[in-house]
MMTF fields as JSON, N, C-alpha, C and O atoms, coordinates in Angstrom:
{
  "mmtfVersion": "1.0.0",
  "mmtfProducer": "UNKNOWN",
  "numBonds": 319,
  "numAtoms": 320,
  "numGroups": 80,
  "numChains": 1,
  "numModels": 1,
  "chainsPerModel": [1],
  "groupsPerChain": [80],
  "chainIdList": ["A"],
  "bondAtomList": [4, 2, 8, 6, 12, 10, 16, 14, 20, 18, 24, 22, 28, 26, 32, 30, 36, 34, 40, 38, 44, 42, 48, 46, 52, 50, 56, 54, 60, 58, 64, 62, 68, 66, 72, 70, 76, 74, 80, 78, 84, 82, 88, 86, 92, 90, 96, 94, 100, 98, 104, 102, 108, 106, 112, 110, 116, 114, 120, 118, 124, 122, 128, 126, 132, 130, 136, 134, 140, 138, 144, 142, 148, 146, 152, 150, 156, 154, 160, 158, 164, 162, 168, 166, 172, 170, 176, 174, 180, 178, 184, 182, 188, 186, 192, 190, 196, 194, 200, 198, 204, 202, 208, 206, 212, 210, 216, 214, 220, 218, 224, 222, 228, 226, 232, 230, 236, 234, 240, 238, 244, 242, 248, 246, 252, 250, 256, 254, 260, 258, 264, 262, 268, 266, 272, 270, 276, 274, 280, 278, 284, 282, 288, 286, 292, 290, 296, 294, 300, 298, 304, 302, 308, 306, 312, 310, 316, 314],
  "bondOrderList": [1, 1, 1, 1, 1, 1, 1, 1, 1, 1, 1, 1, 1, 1, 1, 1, 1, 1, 1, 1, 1, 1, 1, 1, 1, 1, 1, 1, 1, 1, 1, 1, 1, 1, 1, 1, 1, 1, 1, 1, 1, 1, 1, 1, 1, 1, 1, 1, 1, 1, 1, 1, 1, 1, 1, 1, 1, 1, 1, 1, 1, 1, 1, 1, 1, 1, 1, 1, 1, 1, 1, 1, 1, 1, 1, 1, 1, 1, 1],
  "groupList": [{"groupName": "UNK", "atomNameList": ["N", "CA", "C", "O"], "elementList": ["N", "C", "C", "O"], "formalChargeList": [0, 0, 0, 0], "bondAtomList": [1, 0, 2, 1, 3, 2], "bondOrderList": [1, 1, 2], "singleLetterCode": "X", "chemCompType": "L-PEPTIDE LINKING"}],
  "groupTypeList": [0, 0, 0, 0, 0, 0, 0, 0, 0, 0, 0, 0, 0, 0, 0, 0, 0, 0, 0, 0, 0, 0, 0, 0, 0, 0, 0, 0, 0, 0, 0, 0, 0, 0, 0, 0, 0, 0, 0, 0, 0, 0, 0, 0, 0, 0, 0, 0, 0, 0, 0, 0, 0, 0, 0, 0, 0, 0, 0, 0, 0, 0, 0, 0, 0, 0, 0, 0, 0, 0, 0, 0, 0, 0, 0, 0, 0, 0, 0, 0],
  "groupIdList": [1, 2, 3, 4, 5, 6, 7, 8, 9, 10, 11, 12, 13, 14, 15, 16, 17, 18, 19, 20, 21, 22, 23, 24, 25, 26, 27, 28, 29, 30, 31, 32, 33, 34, 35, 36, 37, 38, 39, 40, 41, 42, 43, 44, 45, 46, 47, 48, 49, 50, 51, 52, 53, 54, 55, 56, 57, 58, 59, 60, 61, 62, 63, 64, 65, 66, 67, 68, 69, 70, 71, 72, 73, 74, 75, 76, 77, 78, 79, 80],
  "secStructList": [7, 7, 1, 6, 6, 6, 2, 2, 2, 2, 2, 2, 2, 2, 2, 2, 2, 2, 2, 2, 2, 2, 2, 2, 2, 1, 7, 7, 1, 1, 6, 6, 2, 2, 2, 2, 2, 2, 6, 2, 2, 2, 2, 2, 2, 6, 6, 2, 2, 2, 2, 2, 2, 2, 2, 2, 2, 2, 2, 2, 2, 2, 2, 2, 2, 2, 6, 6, 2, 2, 2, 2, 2, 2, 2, 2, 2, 6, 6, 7],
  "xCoordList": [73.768, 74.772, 74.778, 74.627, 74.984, 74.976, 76.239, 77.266, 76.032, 77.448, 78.385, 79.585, 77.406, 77.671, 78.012, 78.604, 77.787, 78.518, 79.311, 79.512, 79.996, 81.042, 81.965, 83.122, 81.857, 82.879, 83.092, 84.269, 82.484, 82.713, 83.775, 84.493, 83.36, 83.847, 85.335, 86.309, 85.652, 87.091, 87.458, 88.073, 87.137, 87.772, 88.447, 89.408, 87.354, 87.401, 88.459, 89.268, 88.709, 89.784, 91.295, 92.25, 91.385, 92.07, 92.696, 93.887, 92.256, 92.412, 92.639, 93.313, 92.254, 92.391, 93.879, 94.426, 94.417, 95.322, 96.714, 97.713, 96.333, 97.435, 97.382, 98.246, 96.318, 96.454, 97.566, 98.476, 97.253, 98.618, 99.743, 100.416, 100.018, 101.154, 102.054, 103.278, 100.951, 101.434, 101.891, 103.038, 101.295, 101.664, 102.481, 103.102, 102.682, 104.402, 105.163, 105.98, 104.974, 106.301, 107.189, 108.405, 105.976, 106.357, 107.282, 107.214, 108.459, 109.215, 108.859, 108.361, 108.959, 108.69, 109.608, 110.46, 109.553, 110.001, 111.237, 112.399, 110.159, 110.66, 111.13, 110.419, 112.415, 113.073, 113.111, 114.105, 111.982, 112.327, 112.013, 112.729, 110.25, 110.222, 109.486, 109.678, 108.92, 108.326, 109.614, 109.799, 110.675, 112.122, 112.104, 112.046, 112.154, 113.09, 111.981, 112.476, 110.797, 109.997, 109.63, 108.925, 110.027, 110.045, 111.61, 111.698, 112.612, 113.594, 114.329, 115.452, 113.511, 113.901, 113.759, 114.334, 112.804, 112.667, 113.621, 113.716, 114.535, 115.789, 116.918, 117.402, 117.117, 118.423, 117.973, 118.785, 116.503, 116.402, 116.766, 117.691, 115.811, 115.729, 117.136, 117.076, 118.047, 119.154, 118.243, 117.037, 119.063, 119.182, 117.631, 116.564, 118.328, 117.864, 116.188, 115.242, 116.212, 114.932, 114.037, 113.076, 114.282, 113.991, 113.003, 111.93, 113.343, 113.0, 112.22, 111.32, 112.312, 111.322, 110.281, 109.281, 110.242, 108.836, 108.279, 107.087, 109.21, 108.274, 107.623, 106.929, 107.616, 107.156, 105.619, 104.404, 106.392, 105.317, 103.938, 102.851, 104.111, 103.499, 102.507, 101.353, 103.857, 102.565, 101.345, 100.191, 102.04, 101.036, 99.622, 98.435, 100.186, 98.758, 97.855, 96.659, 98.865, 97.914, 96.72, 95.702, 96.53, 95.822, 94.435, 93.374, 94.697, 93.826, 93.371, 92.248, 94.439, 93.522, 92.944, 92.253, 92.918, 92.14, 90.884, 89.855, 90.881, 89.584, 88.771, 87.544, 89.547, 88.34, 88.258, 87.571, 88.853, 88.76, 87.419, 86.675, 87.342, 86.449, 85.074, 84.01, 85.078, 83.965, 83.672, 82.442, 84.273, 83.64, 82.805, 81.799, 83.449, 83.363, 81.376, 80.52, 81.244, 80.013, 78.923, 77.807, 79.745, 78.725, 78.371, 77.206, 79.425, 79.228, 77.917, 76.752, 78.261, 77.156, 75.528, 74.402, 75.985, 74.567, 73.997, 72.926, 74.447, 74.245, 73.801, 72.597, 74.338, 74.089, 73.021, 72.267, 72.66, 71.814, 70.211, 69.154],
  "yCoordList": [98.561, 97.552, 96.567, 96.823, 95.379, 94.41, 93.982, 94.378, 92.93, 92.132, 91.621, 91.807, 90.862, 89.868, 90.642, 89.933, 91.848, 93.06, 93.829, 94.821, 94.103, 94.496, 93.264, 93.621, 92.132, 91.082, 90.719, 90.357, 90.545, 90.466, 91.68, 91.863, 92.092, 93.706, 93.779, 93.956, 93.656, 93.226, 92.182, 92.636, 90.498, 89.91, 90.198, 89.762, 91.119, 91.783, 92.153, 91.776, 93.221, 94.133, 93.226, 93.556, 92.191, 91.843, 90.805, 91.053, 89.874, 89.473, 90.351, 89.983, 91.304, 92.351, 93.124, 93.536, 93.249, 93.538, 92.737, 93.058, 91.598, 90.381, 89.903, 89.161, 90.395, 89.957, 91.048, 90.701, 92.356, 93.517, 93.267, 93.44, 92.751, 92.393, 91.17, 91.045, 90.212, 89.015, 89.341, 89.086, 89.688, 90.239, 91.357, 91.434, 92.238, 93.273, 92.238, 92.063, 91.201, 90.431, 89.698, 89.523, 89.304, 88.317, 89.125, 90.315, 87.88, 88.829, 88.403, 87.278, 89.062, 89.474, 88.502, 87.945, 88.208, 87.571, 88.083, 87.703, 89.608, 90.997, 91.785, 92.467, 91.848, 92.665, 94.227, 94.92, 94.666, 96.174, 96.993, 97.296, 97.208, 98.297, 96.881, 96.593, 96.461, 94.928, 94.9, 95.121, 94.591, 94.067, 94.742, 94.248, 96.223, 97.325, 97.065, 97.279, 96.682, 96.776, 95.349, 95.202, 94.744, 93.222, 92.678, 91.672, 92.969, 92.563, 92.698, 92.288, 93.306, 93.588, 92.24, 91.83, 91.677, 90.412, 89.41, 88.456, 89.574, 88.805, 88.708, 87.81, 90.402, 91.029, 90.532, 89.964, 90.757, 90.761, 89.414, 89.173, 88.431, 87.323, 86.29, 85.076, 86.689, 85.616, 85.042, 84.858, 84.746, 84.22, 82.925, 82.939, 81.87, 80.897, 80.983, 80.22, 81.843, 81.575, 83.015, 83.444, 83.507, 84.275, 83.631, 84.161, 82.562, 81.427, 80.649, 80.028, 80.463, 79.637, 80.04, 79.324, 82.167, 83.039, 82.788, 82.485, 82.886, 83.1, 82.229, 82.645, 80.791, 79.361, 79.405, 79.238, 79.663, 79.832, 80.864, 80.358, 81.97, 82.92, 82.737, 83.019, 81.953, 81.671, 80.614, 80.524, 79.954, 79.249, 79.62, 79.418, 80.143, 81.248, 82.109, 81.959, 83.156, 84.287, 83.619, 83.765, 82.847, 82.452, 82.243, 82.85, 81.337, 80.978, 81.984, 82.035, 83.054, 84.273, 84.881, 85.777, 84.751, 85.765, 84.901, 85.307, 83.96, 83.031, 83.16, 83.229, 83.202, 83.576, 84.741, 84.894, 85.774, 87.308, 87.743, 88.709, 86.706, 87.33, 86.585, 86.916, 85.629, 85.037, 85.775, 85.8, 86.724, 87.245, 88.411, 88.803, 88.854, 90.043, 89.806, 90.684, 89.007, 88.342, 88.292, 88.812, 87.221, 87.004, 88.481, 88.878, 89.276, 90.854, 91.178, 90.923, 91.749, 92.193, 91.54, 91.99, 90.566, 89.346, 89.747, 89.258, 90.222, 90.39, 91.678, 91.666, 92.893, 93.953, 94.189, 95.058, 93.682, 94.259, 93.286, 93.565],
  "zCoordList": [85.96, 85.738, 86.893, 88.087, 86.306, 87.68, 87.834, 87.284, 88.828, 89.185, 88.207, 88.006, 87.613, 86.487, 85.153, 84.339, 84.777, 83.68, 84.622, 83.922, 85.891, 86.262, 86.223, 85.997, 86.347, 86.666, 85.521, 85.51, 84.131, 83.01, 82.099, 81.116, 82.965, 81.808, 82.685, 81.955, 84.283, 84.825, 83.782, 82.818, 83.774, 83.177, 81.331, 80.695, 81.055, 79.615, 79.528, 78.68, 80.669, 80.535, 80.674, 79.972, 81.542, 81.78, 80.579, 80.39, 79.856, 78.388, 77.388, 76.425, 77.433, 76.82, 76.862, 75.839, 78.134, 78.346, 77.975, 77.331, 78.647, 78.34, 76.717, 76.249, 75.97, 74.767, 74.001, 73.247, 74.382, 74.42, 74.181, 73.165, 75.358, 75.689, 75.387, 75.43, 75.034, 74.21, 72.605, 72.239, 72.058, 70.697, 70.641, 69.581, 71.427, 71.835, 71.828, 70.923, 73.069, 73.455, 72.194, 72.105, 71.162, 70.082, 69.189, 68.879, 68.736, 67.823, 66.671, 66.7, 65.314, 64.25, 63.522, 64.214, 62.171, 61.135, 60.566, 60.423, 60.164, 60.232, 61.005, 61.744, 60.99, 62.155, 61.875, 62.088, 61.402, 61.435, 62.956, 63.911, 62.563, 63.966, 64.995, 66.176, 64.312, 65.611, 66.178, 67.375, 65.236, 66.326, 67.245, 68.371, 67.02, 67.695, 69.435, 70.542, 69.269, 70.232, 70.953, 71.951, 70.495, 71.213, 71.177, 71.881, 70.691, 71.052, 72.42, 72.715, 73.109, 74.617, 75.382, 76.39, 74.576, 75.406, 75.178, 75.95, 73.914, 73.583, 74.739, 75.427, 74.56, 75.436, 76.815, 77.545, 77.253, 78.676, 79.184, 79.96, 78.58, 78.759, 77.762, 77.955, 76.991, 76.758, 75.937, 76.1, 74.911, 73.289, 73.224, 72.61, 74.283, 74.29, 75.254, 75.052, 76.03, 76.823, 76.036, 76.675, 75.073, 74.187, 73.351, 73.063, 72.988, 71.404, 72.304, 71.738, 73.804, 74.547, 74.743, 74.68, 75.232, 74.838, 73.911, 73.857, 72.805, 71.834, 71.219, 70.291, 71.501, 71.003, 72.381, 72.274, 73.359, 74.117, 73.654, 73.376, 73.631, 73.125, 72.016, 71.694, 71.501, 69.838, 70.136, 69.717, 70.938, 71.189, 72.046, 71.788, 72.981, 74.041, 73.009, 72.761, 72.419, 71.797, 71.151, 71.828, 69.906, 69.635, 70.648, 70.498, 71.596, 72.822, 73.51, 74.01, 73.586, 74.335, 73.559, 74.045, 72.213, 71.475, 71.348, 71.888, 70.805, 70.723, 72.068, 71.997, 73.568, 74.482, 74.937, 75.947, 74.402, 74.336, 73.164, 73.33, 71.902, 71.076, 71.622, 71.098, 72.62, 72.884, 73.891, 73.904, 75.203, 75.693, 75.497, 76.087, 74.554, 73.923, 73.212, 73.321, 72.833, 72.228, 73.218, 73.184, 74.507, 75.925, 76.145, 76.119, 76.361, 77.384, 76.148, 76.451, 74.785, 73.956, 74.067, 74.277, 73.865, 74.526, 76.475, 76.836, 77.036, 78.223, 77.978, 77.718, 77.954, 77.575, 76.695, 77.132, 75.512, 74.735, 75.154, 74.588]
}
């Protein structure tokens, strides 16, 4: 393994992670069990900076997934 597939496979992990956590944070349409697990970010954060995550959010996830599935491609391309 070289440099360049350890530093890839850190940044992997790390999009990877935050992509997690972006889609937990988001609240649901549907307030059943999504609610029960992202509504923390309501209570935590107050009504209004709640609806500011989540406009935010929607907007990121997308973007991290599009360069989460492109690394994902580079690393395979490097690797194989």
């Amino acid at each position: 393994m070289g440099t360049l597939e350890i530093v890839m496979g850190i940044i992997l992990l790390v999009f990877a992670l935050f992509l997690i956590v972006a889609v937990l944070m988001q609240s649901a349409k549907d307030k059943r069990l999504s609610g029960a697990i992202a509504g923390g970010a309501e209570s935590f954060l107050g009504k209004d900076r709640g609806s500011r995550l989540d406009k935010l959010l929607n907007i990121i996830t997308p973007i991290v997934a599009g360069v989460f599935a492109v690394l994902v491609i580079v690393m395979y391309c490097i690797v194989a």
